[in-house]
C-alpha positions, 0 to 999 in steps of 0.5 A: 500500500502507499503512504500519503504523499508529505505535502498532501499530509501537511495540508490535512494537517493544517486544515485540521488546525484551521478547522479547530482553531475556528472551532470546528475540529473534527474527531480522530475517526473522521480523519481518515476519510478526508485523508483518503479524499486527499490522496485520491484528489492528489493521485486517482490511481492511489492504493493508499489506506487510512488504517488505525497504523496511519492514523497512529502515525499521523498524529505522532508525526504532527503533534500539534493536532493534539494542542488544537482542539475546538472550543465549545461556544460560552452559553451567553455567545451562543444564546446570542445567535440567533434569528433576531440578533442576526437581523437586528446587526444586520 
């Protein structure tokens, strides 16, 4: 099987810190599915698998994943967006 090109894999990687620190991060068990649509964009013919070894791998091999985790919203913040605010501001 083939790995996941470096490039392709530090481009998961950011996008998984962007993603968290917008407060979206994803779970560890979503990862792989956007790293096989990754790696099938970079090269359709790829016969790269996302298995548990990978994933393990990945997140050694980008220790700053684990630091970025997505932070819940505060009540009062959330509360505030709704409809009517949203229409209010705007």
């Amino acid at each position: 099987q083939m790995e996941l090109p470096r490039a392709v894999e530090n481009k998961l990687a950011d996008w998984l810190i962007l993603l968290a620190d917008r407060g979206f991060g994803l779970d560890w068990a979503d990862v792989p599915i956007y790293a096989l649509k990754l790696a099938a964009e970079a090269d359709p013919s790829t016969t790269f698998c996302a298995s548990a070894g990978w994933l393990r791998g990945f997140k050694e091999r980008h220790p700053a994943l684990a630091r970025h985790r997505a932070n819940p919203f505060e009540r009062n913040r959330a509360s505030g967006l709704n409809k009517e605010e949203v229409l209010f501001y705007f």
